[in-house]
RODO-2510 file (C-alpha; in nm, 4 decimals, decimal comma):
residues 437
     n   res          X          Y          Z
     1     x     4,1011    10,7570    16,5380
     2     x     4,3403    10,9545    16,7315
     3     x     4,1459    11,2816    16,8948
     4     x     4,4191    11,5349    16,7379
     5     x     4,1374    11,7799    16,6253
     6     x     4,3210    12,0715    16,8156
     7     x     4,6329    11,9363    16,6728
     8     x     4,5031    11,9969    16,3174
     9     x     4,3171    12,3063    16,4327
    10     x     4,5626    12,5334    16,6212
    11     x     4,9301    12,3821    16,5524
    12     x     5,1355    12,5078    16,2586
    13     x     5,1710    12,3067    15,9431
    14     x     5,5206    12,2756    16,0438
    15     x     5,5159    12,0152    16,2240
    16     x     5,6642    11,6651    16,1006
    17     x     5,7917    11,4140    16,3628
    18     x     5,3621    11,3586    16,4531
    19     x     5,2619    11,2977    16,0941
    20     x     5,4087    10,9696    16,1249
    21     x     5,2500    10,8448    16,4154
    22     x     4,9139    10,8605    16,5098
    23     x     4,8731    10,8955    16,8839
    24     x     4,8590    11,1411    17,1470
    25     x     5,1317    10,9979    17,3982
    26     x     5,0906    11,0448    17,7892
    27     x     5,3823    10,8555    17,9791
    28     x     5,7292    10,7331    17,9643
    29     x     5,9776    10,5147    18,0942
    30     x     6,3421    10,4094    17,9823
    31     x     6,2684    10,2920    17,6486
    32     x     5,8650    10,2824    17,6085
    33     x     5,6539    10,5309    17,5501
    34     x     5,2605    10,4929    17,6180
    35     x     4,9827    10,6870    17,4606
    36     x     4,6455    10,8231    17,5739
    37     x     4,4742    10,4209    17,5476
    38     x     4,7007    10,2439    17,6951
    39     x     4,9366    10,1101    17,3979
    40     x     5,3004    10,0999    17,4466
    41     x     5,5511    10,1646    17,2240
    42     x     5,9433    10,0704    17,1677
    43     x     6,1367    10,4021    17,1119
    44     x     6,3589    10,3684    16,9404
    45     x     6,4011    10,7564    16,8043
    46     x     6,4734    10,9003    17,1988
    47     x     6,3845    11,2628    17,1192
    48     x     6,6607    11,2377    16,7594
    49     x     6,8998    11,1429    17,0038
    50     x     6,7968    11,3763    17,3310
    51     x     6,7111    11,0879    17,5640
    52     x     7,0183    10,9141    17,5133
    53     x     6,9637    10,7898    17,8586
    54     x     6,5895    10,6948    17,8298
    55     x     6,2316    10,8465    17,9814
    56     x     6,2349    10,9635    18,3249
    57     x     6,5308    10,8198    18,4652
    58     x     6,4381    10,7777    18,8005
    59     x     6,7989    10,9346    18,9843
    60     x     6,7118    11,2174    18,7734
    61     x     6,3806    11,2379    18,8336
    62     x     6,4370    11,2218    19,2107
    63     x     6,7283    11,4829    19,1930
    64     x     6,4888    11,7012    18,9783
    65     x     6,1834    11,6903    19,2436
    66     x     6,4428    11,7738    19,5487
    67     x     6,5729    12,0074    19,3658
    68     x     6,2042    12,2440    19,2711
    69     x     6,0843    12,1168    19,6244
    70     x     6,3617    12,2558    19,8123
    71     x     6,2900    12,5684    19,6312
    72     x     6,5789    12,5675    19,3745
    73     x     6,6075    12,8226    19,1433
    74     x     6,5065    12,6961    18,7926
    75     x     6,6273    13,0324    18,5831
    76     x     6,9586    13,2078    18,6611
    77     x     7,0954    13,3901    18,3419
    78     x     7,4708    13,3371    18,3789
    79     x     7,4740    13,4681    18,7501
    80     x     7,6950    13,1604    19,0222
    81     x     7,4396    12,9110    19,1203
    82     x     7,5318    12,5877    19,3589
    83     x     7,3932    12,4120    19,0491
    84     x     7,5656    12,5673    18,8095
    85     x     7,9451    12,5103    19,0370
    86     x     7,7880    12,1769    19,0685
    87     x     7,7666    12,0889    18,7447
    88     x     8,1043    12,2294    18,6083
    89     x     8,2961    12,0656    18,9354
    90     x     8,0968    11,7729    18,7810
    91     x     8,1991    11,7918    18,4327
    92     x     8,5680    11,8714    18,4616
    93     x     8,5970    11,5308    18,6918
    94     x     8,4491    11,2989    18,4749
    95     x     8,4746    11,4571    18,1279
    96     x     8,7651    11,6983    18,0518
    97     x     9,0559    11,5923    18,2893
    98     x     9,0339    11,2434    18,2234
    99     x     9,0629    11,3389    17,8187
   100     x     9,3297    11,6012    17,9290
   101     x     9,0742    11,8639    17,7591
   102     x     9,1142    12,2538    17,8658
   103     x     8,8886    12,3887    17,7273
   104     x     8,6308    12,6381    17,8964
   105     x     8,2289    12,5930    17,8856
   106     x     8,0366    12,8594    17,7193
   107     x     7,6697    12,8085    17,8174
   108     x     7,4679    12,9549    17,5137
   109     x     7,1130    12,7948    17,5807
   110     x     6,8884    12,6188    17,5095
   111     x     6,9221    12,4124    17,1545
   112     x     7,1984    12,2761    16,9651
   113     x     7,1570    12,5886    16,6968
   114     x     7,2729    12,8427    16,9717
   115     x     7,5811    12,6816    17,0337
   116     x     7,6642    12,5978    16,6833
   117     x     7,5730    13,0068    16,6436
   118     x     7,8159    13,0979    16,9035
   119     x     8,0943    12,8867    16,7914
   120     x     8,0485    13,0431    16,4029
   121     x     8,0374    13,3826    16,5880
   122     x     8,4084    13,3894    16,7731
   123     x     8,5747    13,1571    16,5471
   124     x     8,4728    13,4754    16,2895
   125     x     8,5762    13,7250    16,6016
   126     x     8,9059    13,5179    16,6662
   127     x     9,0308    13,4803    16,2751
   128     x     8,9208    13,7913    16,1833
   129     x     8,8126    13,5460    15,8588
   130     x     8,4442    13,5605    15,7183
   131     x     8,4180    13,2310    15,5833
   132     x     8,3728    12,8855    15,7628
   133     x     8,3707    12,5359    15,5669
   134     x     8,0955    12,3424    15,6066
   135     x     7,9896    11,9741    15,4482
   136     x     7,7756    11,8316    15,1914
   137     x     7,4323    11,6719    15,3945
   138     x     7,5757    11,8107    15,7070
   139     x     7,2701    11,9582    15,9090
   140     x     7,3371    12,2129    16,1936
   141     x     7,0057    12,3942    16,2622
   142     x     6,7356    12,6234    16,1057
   143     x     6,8899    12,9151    16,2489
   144     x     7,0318    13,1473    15,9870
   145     x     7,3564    13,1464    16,0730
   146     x     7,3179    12,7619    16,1777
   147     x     7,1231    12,6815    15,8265
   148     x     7,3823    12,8537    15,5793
   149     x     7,6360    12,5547    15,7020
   150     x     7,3143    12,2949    15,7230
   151     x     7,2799    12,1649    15,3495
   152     x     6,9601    12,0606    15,3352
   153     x     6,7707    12,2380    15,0407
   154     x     6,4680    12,1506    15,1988
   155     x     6,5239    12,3374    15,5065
   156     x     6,7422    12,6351    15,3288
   157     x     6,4227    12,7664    15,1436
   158     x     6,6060    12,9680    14,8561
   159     x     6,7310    13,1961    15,1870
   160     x     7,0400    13,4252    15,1024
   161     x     7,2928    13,2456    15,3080
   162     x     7,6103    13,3933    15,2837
   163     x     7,9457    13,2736    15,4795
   164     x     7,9719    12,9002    15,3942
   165     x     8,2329    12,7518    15,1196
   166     x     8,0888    12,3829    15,1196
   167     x     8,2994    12,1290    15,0810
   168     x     8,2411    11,7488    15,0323
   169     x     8,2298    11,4632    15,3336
   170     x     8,3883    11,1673    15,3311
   171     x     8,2448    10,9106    15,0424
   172     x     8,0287    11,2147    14,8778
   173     x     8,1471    11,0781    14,5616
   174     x     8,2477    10,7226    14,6659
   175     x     8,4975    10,5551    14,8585
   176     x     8,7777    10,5635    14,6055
   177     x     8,7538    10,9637    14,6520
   178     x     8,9952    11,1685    14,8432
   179     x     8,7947    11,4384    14,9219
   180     x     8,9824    11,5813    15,2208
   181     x     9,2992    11,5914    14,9044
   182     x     9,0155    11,8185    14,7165
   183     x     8,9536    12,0452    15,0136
   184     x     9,3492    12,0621    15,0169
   185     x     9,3803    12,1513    14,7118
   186     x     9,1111    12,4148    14,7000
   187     x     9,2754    12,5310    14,9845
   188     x     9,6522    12,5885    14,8212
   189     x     9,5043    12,7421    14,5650
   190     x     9,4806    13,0981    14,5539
   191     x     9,1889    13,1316    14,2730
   192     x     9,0012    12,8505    14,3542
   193     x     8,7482    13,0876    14,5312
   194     x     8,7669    12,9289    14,8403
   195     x     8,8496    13,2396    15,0933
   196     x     9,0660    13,1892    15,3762
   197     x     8,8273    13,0238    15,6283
   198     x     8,7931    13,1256    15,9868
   199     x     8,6675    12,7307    16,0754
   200     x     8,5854    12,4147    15,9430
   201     x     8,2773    12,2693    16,0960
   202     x     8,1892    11,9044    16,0820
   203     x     7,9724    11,6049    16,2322
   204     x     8,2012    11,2842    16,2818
   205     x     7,8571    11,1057    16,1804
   206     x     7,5826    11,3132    15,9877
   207     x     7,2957    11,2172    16,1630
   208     x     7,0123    11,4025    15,9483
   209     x     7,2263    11,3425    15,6278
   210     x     7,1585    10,9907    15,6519
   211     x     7,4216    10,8547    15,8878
   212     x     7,7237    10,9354    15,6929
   213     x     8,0625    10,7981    15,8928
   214     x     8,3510    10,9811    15,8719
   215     x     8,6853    10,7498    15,8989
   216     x     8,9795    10,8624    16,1597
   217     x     9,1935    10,9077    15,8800
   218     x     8,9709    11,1689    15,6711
   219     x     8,9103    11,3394    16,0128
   220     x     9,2647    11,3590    16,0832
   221     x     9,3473    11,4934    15,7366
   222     x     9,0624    11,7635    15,7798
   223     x     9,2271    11,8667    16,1576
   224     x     9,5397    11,9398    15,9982
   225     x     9,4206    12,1190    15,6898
   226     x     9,2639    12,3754    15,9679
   227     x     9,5549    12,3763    16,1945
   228     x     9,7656    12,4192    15,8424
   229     x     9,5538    12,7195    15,7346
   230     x     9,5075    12,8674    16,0541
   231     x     9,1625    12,7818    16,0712
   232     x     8,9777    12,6761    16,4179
   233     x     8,8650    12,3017    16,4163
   234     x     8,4849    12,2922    16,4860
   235     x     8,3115    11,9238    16,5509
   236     x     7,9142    11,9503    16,5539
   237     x     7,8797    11,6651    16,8599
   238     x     7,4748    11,7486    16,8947
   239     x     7,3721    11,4618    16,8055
   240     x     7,6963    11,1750    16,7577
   241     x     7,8165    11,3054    17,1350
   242     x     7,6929    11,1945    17,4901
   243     x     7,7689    10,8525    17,4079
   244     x     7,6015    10,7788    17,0631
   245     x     7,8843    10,6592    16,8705
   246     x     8,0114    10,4751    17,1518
   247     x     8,2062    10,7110    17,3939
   248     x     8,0977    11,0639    17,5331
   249     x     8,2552    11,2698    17,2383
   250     x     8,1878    11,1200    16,9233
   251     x     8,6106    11,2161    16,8242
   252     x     8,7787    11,0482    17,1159
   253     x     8,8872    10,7428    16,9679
   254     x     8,9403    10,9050    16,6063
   255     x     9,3096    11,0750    16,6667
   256     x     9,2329    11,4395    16,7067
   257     x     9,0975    11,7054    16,9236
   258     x     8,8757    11,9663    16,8151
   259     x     8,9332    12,3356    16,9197
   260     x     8,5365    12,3752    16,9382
   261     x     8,2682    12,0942    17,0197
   262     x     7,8630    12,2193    17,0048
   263     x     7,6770    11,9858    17,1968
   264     x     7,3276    11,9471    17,3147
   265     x     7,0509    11,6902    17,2911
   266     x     7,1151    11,4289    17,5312
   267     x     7,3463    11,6835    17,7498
   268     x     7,1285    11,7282    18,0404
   269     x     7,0575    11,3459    18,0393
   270     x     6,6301    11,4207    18,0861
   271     x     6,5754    11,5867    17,7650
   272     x     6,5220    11,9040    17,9257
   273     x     6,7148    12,2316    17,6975
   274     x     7,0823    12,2736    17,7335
   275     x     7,3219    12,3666    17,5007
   276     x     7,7522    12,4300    17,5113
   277     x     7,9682    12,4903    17,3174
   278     x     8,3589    12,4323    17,4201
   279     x     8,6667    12,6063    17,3259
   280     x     9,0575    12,5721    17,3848
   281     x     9,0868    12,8539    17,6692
   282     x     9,2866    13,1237    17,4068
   283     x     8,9896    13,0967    17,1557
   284     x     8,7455    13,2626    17,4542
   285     x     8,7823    13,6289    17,3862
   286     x     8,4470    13,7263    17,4163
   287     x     8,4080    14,0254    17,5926
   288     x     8,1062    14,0347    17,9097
   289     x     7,7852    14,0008    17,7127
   290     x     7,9527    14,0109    17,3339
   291     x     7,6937    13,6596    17,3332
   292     x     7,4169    13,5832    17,5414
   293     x     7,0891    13,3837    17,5663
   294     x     6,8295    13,4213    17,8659
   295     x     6,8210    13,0605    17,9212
   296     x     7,1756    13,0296    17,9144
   297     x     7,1022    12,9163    18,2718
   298     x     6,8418    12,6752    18,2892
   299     x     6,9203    12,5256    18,6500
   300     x     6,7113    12,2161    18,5828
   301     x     6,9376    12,1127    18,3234
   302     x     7,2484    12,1486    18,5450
   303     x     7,1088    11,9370    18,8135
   304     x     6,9958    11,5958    18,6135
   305     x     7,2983    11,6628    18,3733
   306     x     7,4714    11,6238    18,6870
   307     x     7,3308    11,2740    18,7950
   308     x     7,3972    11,1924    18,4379
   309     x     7,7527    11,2171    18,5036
   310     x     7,8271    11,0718    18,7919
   311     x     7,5527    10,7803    18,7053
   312     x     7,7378    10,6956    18,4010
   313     x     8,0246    10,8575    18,3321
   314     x     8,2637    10,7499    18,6018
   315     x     8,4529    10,5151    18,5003
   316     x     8,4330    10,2381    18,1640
   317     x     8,1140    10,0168    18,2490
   318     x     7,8677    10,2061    18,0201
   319     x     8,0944    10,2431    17,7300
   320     x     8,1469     9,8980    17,7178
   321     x     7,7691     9,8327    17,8038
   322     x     7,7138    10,0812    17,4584
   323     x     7,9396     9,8736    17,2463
   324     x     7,7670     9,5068    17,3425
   325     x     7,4394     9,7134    17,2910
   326     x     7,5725     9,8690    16,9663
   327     x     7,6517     9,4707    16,8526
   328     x     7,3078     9,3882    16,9018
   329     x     7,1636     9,6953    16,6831
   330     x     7,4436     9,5997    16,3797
   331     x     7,3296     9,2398    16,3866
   332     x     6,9526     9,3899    16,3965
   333     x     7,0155     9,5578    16,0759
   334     x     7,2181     9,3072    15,9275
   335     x     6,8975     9,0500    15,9288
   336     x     6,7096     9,3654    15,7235
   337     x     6,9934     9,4086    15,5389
   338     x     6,9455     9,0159    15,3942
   339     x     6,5611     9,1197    15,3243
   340     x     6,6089     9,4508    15,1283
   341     x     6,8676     9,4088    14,8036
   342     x     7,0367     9,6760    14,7407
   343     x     7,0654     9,8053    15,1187
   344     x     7,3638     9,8697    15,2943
   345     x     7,4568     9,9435    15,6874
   346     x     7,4861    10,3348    15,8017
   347     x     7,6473    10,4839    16,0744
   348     x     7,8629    10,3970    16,4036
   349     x     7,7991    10,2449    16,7333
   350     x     7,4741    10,3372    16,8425
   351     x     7,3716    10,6133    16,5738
   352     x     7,2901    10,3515    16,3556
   353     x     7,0262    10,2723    15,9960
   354     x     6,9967    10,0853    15,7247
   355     x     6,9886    10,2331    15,3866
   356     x     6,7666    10,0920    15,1452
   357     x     6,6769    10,1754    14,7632
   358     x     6,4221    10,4565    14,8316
   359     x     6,2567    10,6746    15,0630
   360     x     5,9373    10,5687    15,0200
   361     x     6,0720    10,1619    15,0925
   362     x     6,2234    10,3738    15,3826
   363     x     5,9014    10,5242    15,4943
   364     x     5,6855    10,2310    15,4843
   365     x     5,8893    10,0001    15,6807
   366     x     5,8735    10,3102    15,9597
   367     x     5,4754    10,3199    15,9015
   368     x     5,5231     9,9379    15,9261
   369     x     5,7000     9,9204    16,2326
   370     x     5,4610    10,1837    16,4049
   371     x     5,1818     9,9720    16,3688
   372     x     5,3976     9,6810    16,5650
   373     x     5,4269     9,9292    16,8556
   374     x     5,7700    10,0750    16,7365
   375     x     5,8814    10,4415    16,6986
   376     x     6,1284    10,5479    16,4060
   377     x     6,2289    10,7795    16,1667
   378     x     6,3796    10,8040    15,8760
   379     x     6,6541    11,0690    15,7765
   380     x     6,8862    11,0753    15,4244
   381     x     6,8734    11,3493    15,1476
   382     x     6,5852    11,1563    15,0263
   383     x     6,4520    10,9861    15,3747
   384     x     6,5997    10,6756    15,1775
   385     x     6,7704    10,5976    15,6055
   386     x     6,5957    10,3458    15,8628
   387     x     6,7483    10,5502    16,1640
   388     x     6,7609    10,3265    16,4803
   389     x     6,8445    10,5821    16,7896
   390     x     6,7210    10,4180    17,0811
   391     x     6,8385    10,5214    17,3853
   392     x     7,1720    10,3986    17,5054
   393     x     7,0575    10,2071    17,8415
   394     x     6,7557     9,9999    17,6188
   395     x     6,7798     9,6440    17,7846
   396     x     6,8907     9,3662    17,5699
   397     x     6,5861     9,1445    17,5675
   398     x     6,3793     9,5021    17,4550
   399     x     6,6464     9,5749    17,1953
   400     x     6,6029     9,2086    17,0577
   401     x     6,2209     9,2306    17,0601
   402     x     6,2451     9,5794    16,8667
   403     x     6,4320     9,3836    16,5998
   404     x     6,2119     9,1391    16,5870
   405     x     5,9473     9,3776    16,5308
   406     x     6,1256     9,5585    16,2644
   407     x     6,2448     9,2383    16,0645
   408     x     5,8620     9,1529    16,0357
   409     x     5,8030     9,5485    15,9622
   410     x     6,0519     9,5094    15,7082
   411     x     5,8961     9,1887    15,5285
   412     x     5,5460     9,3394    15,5657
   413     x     5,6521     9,6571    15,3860
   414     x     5,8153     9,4783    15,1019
   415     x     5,5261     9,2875    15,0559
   416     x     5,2563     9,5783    15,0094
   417     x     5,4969     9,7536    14,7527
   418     x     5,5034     9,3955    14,5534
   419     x     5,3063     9,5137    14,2851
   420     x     5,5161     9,8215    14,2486
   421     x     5,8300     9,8245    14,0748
   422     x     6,0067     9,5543    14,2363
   423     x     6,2876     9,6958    14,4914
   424     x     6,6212     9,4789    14,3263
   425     x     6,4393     9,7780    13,9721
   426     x     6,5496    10,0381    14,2055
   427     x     6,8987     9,9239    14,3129
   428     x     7,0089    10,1697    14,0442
   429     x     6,8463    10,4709    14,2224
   430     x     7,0407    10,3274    14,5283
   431     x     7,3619    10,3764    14,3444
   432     x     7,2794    10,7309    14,2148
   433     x     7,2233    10,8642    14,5466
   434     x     7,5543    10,6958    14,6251
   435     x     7,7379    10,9564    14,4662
   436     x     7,4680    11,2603    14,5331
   437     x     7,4925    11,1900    14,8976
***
């Protein structure tokens, strides 16, 4: 057994991600992890999406190390750094000005919830408008602001959480459903109860809602029902951005540009904290210290964020490296797909899963697949999601081998539940949570 006595001892009953895997894990690199005797994993969960670029990439690593041995600062607040310059020079080169993007960087620090704060904060400050629409299984943090737009009951604890009309995704209640026409509607109508919103705030793909895709078109409709309504645009790119769904926004090929993007997660490239958010230049009207953070300035981040850019971002290569990576994952799934009836593909690029009839099929092919040296999670209003996030520079030949592993995961699960209710019994459950989620 796994010596996790402290663990059990000390640590808070909060914690979830190490129930599922039993292992104290000591070292990293690119896309395998190794715990405390020796055994080596496939990851293929990358810190939900924070190591998009693998363990310890060595550039970063060695930028890192110069950087602490030189004597770098490693805190700064929001006072100039050379990092700091470094980074932004950095970032307006190889992200905004080739995507003709203005807008200014707001360092908030250090999670994904502080920027999606901040963003809720001065769109309210801008509009002068209390309310913000937010989406059915959209998930944007445990912070309160953050958690009254995040619609997982789970997390939301029976909290008053006031502020959010919610409103529902694309396919809530099947493809055949306009739902952006709803939100239209609600919004034309003066006693529908929806207030005059000061944002609308949306993941392109919900990755904790169970990999929920947005199409261009429904995006596009939703854009123009903010711009109509005077309403700032708000895209949640936490976890879908930084290259997960294929390019370094998740919205770039989708026909529309945001007036805020949160991001976070993968941003500094090494998994190390660092949160944004970004905003058209006239939206930043924050007065000096109206929102602040004390590791707003985490000059660690800045520096391997900065290899991360000019390592990968410079030009096409890795984009198109993502999308013959992101072929590889679909055809993955599909072979699972043929195994499970009833399940259906999830998802975009590489922020991809497999949806099968319920989240306990969904949990035992993960327990499965952990004891074949794999790492995975599960997400869906019912965990009902295989989620496959491995990092985006996972060689071929490892990506193949993963599958391999989780085909056999896949068969071995099915087979212990055989004397259970068989899973084509449950394909009706499937198509209930079709329209609940």
């Amino acid at each position: 057994m796994t010596n996790a006595e402290i663990f059990h001892a000390r640590e808070s009953g909060v914690r979830s991600y190490c129930r599922s895997f039993d292992a104290v894990f000591t070292r990293a690199h690119g896309s395998v992890v190794e715990d405390e005797t020796g055994r080596e994993f496939i990851d293929l969960l990358a810190g939900c999406s924070s190591l998009n670029y693998g363990h310890n990439d060595p550039d970063m690593t060695d930028a890192l190390v110069a950087h602490i041995q030189s004597g770098g600062l490693s805190l700064a607040l929001d006072t100039y750094t050379d990092a700091k310059r470094s980074f932004l020079e950095t970032f307006t080169q190889r992200i905004l000005e080739p995507r003709q993007m203005p807008h200014r960087v707001h360092f908030t620090g250090p999670t994904g919830a502080n920027a999606v704060e901040a963003a809720l904060k001065l769109a309210r400050k801008v509009t002068g408008r209390s309310s913000v629409i937010a989406f059915t299984n959209g998930f944007h943090g445990c912070t309160l602001g953050a958690l009254a737009a995040t619609g997982n009951q789970h997390h939301r604890m029976n909290l008053p959480l006031p502020g959010i009309a919610r409103a529902a995704f694309d396919g809530y209640f099947g493809p055949d459903v306009d739902t952006a026409g709803m939100l239209e509607q609600l919004l034309n109508d003066p006693s529908s109860g929806f207030d005059r919103p000061a944002a609308i705030l949306v993941e392109t793909v919900q990755g904790e809602g169970g990999l929920n895709a947005a199409s261009a078109g429904w995006l596009r409709k939703i854009s123009a029902l903010a711009e109509r309504h005077g309403a700032l645009m708000i895209v949640d790119d936490i976890q879908a951005g930084c290259g997960r769904t294929g390019s370094f926004f998740s919205f770039e090929t989708l026909g529309f540009m945001p007036d805020m993007i949160t991001m976070s997660k993968s941003l500094s490239g090494f998994g190390l904290p660092f949160a944004l958010m970004l905003m058209r230049p006239g939206i930043d009207q924050w007065t000096p210290g109206e929102h602040n953070g004390t590791f707003r300035g985490n000059t660690h981040a800045f520096v391997t964020s900065k290899v991360m850019l000019d390592k990968f971002w410079t030009d096409r290569a890795f984009e198109d490296t993502i999308g013959r990576r992101a072929s590889i994952v679909a055809d993955g799934l599909t072979r699972m797909q043929m195994l499970v009836p009833g399940s259906r593909l999830k998802g975009r690029s590489m922020m991809r899963g497999l949806e099968v009839p319920t989240g306990e099929l969904a949990s035992e092919i993960c327990r499965q697949a952990f004891e074949l040296d794999l790492i995975l999670e599960t997400s869906g209003a019912r965990g009902q999601v295989v989620k496959i996030l491995a990092p985006l520079t996972t060689p071929d030949e490892l990506l193949l081998e993963a599958f391999d592993r989780l085909e056999e995961a896949t068969r071995r699960a099915l087979a212990s539940r055989a004397m259970e209710p068989s899973v084509a019994d449950t394909v009706i459950e499937l198509r209930a949570v079709d329209v609940l989620s």
